[in-house]
Structures are given as structure tokens and as C-alpha cells.
DRENDO-1510 file (C-alpha; in Angstrom, 1 decimal, always signed):
<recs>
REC; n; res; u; v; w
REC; 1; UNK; -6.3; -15.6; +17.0 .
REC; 2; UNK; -3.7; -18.4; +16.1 .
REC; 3; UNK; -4.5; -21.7; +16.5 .
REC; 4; UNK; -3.3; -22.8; +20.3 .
REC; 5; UNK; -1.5; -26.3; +21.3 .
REC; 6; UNK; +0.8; -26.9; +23.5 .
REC; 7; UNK; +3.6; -27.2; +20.9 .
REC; 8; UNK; +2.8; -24.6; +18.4 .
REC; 9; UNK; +3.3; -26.6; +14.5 .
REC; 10; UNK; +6.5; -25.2; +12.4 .
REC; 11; UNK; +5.1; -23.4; +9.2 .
REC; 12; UNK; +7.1; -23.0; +6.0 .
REC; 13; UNK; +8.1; -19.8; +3.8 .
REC; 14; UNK; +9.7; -20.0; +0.5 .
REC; 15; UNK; +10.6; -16.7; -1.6 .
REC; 16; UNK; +12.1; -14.2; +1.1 .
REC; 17; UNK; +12.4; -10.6; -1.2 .
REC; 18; UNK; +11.1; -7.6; +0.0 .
REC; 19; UNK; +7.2; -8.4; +0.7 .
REC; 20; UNK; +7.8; -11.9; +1.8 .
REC; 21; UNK; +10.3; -11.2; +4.3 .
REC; 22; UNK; +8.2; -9.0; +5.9 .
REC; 23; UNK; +4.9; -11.1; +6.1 .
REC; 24; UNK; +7.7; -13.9; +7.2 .
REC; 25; UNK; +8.4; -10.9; +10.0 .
REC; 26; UNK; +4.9; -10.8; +11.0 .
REC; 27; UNK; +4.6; -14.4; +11.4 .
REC; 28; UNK; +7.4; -14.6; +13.8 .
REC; 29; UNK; +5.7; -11.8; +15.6 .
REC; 30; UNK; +3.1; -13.6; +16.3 .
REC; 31; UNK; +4.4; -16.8; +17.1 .
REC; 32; UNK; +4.2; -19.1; +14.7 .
REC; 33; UNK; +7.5; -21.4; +14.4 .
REC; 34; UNK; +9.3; -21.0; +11.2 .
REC; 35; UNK; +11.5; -22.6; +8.6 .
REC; 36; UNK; +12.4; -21.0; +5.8 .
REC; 37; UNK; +14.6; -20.9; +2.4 .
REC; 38; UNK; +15.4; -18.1; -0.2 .
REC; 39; UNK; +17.6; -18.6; -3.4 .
REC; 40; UNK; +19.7; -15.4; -1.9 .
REC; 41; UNK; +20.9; -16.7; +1.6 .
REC; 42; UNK; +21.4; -13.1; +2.4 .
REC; 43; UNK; +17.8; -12.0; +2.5 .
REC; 44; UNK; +17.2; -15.0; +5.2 .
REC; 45; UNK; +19.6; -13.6; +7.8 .
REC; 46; UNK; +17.4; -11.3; +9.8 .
REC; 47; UNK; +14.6; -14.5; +9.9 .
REC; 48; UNK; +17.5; -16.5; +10.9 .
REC; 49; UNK; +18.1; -14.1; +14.1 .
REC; 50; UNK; +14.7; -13.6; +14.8 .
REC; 51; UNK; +13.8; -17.4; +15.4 .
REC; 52; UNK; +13.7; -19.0; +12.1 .
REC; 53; UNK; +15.3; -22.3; +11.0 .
REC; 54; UNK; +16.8; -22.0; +7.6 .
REC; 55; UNK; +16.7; -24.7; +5.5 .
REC; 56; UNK; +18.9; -25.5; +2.5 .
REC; 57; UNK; +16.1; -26.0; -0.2 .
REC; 58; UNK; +12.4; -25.7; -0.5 .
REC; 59; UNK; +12.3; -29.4; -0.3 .
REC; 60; UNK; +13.5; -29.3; +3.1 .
REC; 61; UNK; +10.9; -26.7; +3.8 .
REC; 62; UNK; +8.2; -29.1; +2.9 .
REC; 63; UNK; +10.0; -32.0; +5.0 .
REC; 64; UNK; +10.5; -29.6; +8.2 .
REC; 65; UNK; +7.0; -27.5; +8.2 .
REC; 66; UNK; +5.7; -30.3; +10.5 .
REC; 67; UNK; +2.5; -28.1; +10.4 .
REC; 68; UNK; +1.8; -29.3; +6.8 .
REC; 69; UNK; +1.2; -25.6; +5.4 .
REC; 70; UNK; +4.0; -24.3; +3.2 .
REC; 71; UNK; +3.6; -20.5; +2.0 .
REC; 72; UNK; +5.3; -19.4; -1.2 .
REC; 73; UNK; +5.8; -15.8; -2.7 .
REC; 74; UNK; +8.4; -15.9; -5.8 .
REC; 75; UNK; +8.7; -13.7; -8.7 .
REC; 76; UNK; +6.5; -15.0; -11.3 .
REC; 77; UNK; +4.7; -18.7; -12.8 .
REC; 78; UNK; +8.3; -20.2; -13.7 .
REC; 79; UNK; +10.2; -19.5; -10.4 .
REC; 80; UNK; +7.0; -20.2; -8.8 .
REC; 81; UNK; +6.6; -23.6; -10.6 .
REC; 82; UNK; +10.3; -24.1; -9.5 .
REC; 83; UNK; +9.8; -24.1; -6.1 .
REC; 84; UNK; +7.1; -26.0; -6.1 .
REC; 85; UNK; +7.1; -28.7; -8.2 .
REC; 86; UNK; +11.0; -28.6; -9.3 .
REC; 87; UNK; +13.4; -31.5; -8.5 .
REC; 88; UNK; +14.2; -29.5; -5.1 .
REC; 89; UNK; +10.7; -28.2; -4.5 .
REC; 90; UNK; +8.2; -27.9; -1.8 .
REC; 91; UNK; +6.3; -30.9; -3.2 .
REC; 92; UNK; +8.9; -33.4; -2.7 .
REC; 93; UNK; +9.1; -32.7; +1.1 .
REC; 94; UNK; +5.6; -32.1; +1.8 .
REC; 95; UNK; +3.5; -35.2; +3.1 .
REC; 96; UNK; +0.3; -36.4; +1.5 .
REC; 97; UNK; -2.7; -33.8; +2.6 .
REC; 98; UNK; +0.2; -30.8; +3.4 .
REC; 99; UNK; -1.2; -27.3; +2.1 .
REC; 100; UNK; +0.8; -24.6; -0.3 .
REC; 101; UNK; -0.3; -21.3; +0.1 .
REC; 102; UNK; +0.5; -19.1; -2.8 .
REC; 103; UNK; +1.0; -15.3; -2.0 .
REC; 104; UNK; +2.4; -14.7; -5.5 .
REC; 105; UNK; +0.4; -12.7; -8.4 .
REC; 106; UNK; +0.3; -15.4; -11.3 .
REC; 107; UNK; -2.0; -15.7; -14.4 .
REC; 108; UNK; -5.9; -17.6; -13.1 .
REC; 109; UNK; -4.6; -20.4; -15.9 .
REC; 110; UNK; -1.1; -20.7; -14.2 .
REC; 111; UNK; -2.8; -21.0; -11.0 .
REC; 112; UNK; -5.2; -23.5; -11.7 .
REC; 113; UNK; -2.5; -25.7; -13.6 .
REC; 114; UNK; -0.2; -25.8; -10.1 .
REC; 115; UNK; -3.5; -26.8; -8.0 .
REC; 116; UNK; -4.6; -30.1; -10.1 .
REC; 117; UNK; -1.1; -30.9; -10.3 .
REC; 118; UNK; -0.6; -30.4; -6.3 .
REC; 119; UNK; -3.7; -32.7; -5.9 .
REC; 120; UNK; -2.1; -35.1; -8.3 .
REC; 121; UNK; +0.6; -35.9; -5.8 .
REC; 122; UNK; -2.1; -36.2; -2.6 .
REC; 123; UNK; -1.3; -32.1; -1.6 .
REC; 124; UNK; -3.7; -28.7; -1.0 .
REC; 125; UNK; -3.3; -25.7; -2.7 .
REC; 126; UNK; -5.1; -22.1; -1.6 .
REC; 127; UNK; -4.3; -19.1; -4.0 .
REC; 128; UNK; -3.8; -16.4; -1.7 .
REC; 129; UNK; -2.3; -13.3; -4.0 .
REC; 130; UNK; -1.7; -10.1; -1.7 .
REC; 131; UNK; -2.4; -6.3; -2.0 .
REC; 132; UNK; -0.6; -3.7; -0.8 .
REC; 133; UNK; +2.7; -2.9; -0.3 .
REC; 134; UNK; +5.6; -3.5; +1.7 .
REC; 135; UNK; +4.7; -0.9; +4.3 .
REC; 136; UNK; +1.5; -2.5; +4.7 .
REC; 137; UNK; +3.0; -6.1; +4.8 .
REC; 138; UNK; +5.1; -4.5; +7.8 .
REC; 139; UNK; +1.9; -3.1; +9.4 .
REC; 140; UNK; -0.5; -6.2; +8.6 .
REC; 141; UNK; -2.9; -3.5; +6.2 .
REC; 142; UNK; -2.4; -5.9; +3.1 .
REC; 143; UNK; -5.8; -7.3; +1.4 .
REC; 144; UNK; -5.5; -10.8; +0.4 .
REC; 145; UNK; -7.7; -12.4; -2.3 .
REC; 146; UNK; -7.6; -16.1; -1.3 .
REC; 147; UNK; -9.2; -19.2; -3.3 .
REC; 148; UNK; -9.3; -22.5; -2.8 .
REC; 149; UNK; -11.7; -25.4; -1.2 .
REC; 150; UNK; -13.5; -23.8; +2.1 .
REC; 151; UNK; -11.8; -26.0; +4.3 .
REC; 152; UNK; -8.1; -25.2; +3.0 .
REC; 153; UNK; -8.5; -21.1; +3.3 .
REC; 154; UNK; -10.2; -21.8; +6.9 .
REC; 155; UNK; -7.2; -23.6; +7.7 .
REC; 156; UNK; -4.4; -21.1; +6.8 .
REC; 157; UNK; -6.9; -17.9; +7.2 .
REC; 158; UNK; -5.8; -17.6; +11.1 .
REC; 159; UNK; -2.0; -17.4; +9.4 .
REC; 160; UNK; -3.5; -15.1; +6.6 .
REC; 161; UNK; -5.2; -12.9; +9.3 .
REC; 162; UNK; -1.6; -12.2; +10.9 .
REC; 163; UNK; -0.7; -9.5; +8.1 .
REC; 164; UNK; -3.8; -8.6; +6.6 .
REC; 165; UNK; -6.5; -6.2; +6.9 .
REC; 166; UNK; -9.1; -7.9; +4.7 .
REC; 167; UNK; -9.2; -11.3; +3.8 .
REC; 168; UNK; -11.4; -11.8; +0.6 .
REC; 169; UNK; -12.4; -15.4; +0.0 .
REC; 170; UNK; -13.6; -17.0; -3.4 .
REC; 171; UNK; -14.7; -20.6; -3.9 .
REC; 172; UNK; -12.5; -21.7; -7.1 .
REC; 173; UNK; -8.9; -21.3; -7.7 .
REC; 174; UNK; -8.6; -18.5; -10.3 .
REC; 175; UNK; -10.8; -16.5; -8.8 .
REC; 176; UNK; -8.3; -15.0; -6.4 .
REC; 177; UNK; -5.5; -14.4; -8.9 .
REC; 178; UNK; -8.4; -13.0; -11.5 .
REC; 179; UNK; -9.6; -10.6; -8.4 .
REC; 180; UNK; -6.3; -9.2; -8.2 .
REC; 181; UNK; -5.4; -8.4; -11.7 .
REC; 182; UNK; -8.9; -7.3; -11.8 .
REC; 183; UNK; -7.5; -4.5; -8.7 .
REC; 184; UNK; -4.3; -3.7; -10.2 .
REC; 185; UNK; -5.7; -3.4; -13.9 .
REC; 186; UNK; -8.0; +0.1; -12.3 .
REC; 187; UNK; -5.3; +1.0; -10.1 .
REC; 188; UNK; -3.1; +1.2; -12.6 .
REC; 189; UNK; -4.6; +2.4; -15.4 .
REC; 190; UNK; -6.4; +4.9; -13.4 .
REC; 191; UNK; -2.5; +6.8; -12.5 .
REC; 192; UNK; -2.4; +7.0; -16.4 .
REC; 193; UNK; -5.2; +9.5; -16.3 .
REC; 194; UNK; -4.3; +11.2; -13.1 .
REC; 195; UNK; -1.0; +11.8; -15.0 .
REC; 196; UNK; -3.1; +13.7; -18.0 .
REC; 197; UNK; -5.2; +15.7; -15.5 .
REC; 198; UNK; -2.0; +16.8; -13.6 .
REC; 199; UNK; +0.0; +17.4; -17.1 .
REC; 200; UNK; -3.2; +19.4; -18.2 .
REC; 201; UNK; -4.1; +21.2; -14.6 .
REC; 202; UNK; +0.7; +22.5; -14.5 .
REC; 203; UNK; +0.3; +23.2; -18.0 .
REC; 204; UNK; -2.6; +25.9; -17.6 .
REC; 205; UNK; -0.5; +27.6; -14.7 .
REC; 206; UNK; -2.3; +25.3; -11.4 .
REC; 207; UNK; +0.7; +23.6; -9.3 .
REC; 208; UNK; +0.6; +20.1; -8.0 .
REC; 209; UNK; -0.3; +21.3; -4.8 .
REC; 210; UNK; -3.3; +22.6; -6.3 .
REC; 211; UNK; -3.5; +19.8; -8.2 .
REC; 212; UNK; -3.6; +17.2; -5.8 .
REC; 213; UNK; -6.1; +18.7; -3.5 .
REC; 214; UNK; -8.2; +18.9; -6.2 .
REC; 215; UNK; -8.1; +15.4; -7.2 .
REC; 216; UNK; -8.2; +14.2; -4.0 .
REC; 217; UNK; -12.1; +16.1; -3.4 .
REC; 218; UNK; -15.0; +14.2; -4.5 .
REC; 219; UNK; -15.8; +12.0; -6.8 .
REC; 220; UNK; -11.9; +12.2; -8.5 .
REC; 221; UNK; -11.1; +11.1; -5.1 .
REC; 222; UNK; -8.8; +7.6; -5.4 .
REC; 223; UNK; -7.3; +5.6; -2.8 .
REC; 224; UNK; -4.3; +5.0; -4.4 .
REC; 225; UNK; -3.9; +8.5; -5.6 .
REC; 226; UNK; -4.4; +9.5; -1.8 .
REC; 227; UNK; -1.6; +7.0; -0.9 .
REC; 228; UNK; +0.7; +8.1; -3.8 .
REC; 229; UNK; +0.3; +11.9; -3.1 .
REC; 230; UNK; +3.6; +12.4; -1.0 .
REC; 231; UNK; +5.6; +11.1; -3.2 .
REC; 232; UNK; +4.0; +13.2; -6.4 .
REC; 233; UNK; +4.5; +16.2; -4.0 .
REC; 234; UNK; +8.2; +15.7; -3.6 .
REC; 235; UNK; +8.9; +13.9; -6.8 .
REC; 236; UNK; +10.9; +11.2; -5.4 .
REC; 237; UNK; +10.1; +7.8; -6.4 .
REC; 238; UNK; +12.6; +5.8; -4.5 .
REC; 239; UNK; +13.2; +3.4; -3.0 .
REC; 240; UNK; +9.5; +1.5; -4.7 .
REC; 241; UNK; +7.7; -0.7; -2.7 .
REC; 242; UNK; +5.5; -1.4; -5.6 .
REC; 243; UNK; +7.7; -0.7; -8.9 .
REC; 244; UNK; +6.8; +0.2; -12.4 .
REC; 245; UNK; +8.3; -2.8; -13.5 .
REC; 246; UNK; +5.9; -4.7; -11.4 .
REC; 247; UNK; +2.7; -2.7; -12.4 .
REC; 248; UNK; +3.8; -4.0; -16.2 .
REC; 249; UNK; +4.0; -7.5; -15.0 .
REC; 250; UNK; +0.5; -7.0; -13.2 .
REC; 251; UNK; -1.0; -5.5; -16.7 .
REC; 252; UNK; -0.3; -8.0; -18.6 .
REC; 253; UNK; -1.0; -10.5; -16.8 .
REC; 254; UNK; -4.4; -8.7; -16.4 .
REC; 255; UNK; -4.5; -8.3; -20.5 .
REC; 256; UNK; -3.7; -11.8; -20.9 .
REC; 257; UNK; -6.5; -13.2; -18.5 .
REC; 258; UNK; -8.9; -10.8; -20.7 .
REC; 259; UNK; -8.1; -12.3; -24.1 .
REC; 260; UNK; -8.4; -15.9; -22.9 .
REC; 261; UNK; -12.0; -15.0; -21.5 .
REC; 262; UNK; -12.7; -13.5; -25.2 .
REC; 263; UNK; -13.1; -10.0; -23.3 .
REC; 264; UNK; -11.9; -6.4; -25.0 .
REC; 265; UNK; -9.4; -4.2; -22.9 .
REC; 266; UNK; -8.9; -1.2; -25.0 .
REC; 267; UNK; -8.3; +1.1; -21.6 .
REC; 268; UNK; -6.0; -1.8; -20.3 .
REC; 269; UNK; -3.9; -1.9; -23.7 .
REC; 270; UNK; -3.7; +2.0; -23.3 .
REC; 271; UNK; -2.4; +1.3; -19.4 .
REC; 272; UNK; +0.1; -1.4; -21.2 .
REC; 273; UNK; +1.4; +0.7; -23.3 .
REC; 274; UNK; +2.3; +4.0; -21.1 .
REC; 275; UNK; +3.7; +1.3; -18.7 .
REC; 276; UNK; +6.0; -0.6; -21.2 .
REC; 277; UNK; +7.0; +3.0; -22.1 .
REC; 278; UNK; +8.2; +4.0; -18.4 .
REC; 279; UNK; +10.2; +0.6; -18.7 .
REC; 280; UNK; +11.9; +1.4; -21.6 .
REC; 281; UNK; +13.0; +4.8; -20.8 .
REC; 282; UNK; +14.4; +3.6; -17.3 .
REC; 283; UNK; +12.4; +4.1; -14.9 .
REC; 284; UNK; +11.6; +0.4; -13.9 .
REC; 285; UNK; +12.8; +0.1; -10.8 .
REC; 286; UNK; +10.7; +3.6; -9.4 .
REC; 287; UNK; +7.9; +3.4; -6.9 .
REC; 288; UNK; +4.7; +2.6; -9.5 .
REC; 289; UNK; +3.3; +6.1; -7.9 .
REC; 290; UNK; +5.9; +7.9; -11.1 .
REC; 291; UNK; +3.9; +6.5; -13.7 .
REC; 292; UNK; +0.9; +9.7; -12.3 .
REC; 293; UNK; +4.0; +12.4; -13.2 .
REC; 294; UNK; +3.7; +13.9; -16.0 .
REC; 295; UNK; +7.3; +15.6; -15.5 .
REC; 296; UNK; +9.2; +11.9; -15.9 .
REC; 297; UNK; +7.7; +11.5; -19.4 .
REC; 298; UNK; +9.0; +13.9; -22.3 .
REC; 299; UNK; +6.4; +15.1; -25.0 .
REC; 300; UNK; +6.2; +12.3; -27.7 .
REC; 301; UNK; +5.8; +14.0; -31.1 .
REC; 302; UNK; +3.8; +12.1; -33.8 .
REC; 303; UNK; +6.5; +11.4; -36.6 .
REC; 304; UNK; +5.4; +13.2; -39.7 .
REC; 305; UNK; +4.1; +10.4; -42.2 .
REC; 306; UNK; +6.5; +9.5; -45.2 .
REC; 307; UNK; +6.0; +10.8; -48.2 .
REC; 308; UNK; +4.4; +8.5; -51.0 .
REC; 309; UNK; +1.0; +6.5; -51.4 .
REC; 310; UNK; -1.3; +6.8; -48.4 .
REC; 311; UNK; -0.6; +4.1; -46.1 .
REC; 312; UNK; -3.9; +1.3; -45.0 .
REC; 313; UNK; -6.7; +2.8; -43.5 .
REC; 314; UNK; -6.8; +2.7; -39.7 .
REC; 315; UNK; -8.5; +0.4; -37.4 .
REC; 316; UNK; -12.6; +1.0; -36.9 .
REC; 317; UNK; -11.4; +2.3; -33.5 .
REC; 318; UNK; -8.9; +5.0; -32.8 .
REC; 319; UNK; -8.0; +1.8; -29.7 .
REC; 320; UNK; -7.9; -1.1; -31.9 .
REC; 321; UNK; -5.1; -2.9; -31.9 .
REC; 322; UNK; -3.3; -0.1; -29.6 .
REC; 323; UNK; -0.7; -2.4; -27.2 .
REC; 324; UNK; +1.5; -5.3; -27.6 .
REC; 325; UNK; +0.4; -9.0; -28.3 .
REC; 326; UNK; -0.6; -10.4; -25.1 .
REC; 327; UNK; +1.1; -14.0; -24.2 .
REC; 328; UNK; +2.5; -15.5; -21.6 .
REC; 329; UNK; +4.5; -12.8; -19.5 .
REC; 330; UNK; +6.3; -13.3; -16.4 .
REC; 331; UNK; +7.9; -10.1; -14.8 .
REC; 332; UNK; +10.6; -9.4; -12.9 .
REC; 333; UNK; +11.1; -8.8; -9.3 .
REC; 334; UNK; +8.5; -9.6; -6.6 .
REC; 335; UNK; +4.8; -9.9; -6.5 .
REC; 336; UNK; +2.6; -6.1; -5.2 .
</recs>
């Protein structure tokens, strides 16, 4: 249930792409004032005619969400940190004790840095990254990993509620971000293998069909691979509601959270790599779902070594060192 008054409180939303503007949507839906702002004017315009104010900057947002809850979902850390703390941003509007809700996928560190500087200038901060994808946000099926003192996820979780499924709730902020990657690293990851049993199960004669329904039985079973299977049937990746380009954001983001906890990720490198690769070959901007068919990837032939002296000895592990150096990534696009 929404919170009831006799004058329902206007709620901000800043970062309008494809996943925001429809948990904006659901908001509306469900009567909850709005004002909102997106770089693009464009993507604001069917808010606009469904009841919400538009304001020229996020600043504006913070200064016209008389509710004192601001939600953000941008691209990344640096367009996140814009709109929050930039010379425009949410926290110049915002009065003393006014929330920020954070639906965007960021590194635990990144997160963590934006909180103790929010409560630097007398404002709330809940991590709230979101699962699922845009057909979800549209149906309210998304899972949302949400962090933050008790008191601040009670008082957005009736908003979170509005397009979610599942709301998981951890006591730090970090922990939501880290749950996330967590997700995404074995969702991902686990489509690179799906891709090798279908490659091996087409080469030996079996069709996708057959494929599929076996993968889909038993213990092989995966959600994701359940979801994905229509498009692996007809081969058509477009347009993505989750793209590749987004799954290689999510990985190493996932990587880099890893390294800073001193922890190994030999599958994830793996995952990195066969990601980065889809990138680079052009398929970026497909539904994530492509990176299980083995069809979209030619055969990779290990280049014949040079002739001369024997080159170093390999790693201890045939995974050592396998993957790029992990740092500070930010993707493009929106957050999954």
C-alpha cells in the first residue's frame, strides 16, 4: 500500500532511459505525484503527458520533491555522481533529512563514497540497485537489492514495492550493490557455458530445440536460460532489454569488487573475457541472451607459436592471469 494523506507528497526521478522510465511509469500508476528531469528532454515526454512535472535540472528535482525522497537511475558512478552531487545536482535542492534512492548498478566502494558524502550535507541515502529487465520494470516483476539504515528502506520500500516482486533488504550500504553483481556475475557467466553445451549438443547433430529442452530439465535447469530461450529459438536478439554491453559493465564491476576484497575470480575473468569479445566484434547493443549462441561467435583458432626460443613458461594455472586488469570501469548505457 502507498502511504495515504490527504495531499499525496511529490516524489522525484532523475535518469529517464529505458528502465527508469518505466518504473517512473509505474509510479504514476499508482499515484504517486511526480517531478522529474532527464539530460534527453525527449525521453521525459510521455511522463510529461501522463501527470508529471518536468523540471529543468536535477537540482530542481530535489527543490520540488516536496516528499523529501529523490530516486536516481543513470548510467554509471560518474553520471551518477553528476546528478547527485554536481553543481546542478539533486543535492543542492534537497532539504536537510531528504532521502536519494539509488536504482543504479555501481561498484559497493562507489556506493559507499556517495552515502558518507550525502550525510555530510544533512541527506539519506538507500542503495536500491534493480533486477530484471525492462519488461519486468513494466510489469512490477523486478527484484530490488536495497541497503541503507532500517528506517530509510522502510520509508521508500512502499515506493520500492510499486514495481518489484521482491524486495531484498541488507543493513549496510554495499551490501545491495555487492548482492547484485554477486547475481549478475552467475547469470552471466553461467550463458558462457550454456553457449558450450549448445555449440557441443548442434555440433554432434542435436538442434536447439532439442537442446533447449534439455537444458531446461533438471538440475541444468536455469532461470535465466528459461527466460532467454525464445530468443535462442528464433535467433533474434533485438531490440535488448538487458544488452551485452551492459552484462560487460555488470562483470567488471563484479571483478573489480572481488580484487578489492582479496578474492580469486578465475570463472568471472573467463565470463569477462567472452563478454569483452562479443563487444568487440559488434554485438553490444544485442539482448545479453546472444552471448548463450554459439552461432554469433566464429571459431577462434590458436595462432601457431613463432618460430625461435621457447617463450616463459605459463601461469601455475591454465586461468591465471586469463582477463583484463580490473579498475575502475563504468559502462555505457543504462543499469539491468
Amino acid at each position: 500500500m502507498m502511504p495515504t494523506t490527504d495531499q499525496p507528497k511529490t516524489v522525484g526521478f532523475v535518469g529517464l532511459g529505458g528502465m527508469g522510465r518505466r518504473i517512473a511509469s509505474r509510479l504514476l500508476a499508482a499515484g504517486v505525484p511526480l517531478v522529474v528531469h532527464n539530460r534527453t528532454p525527449e525521453k521525459v515526454r510521455e511522463l510529461e503527458a501522463a501527470g508529471a512535472h518536468v523540471a529543468k535540472s536535477p537540482r530542481e528535482v530535489g527543490k520540488q520533491a516536496d516528499g523529501g525522497i529523490v530516486f536516481t537511475m543513470t548510467s554509471d558512478a560518474k553520471s551518477q555522481r553528476s546528478v547527485l552531487l554536481g553543481r546542478s545536482g539533486v543535492a543542492q535542492g534537497l532539504l536537510p533529512g531528504g532521502l536519494v534512492v539509488s536504482l543504479s548498478t555501481i561498484a559497493p566502494e562507489e556506493s559507499e563514497r556517495l552515502s558518507r558524502e550525502l550525510h555530510e550535507r544533512g541527506l539519506r541515502y538507500v542503495e536500491a540497485p534493480v533486477g530484471g529487465s525492462t519488461e519486468a520494470a513494466e510489469a512490477g516483476g523486478l527484484a530490488i537489492y536495497a541497503a541503507g539504515e532500517p528506517e530509510d528502506v522502510e520509508r521508500v520500500r512502499p515506493y520500492l514495492e510499486r514495481f518489484s516482486r521482491r524486495v531484498f533488504v541488507f543493513s549496510r550500504v554495499g551490501q545491495g550493490a555487492t548482492a547484485k553483481l554477486s547475481v549478475n556475475l552467475l547469470m552471466i557467466s553461467y550463458l558462457g557455458v550454456a553457449r558450450e553445451a549448445l555449440a557441443l549438443g548442434e555440433k554432434r547433430g542435436l538442434t536447439r530445440e532439442q537442446m533447449l529442452e534439455l537444458l531446461l530439465d533438471g538440475s541444468s535447469h536455469s532461470r535465466v536460460l528459461e527466460l532467454k530461450a525464445g530468443l535462442l529459438r528464433s535467433r533474434s536478439y533485438q531490440p535488448a532489454s538487458f544488452s551485452v554491453e551492459l552484462a560487460l559493465k555488470d562483470v567488471r564491476l563484479a571483478l573489480q569488487a572481488a580484487k578489492t576484497a582479496g578474492l580469486p575470480t578465475r570463472w568471472g575473468k573467463e565470463a569477462t573475457q567472452a563478454v569483452r569479445r562479443a563487444v568487440e566484434e559488434g554485438r553490444g547493443k544485442l539482448d545479453f541472451a546472444a552471448l548463450a549462441d554459439p552461432t554469433l561467435e566464429p571459431p577462434r583458432e590458436r595462432p601457431e607459436p613463432p618460430a625461435g626460443p621457447l617463450p616463459p613458461s605459463p601461469p601455475s594455472s591454465p586461468l591465471e592471469g586469463a582477463g583484463e586488469a580490473v579498475g575502475p570501469a563504468e559502462g555505457p548505457g543504462e543499469v539491468g
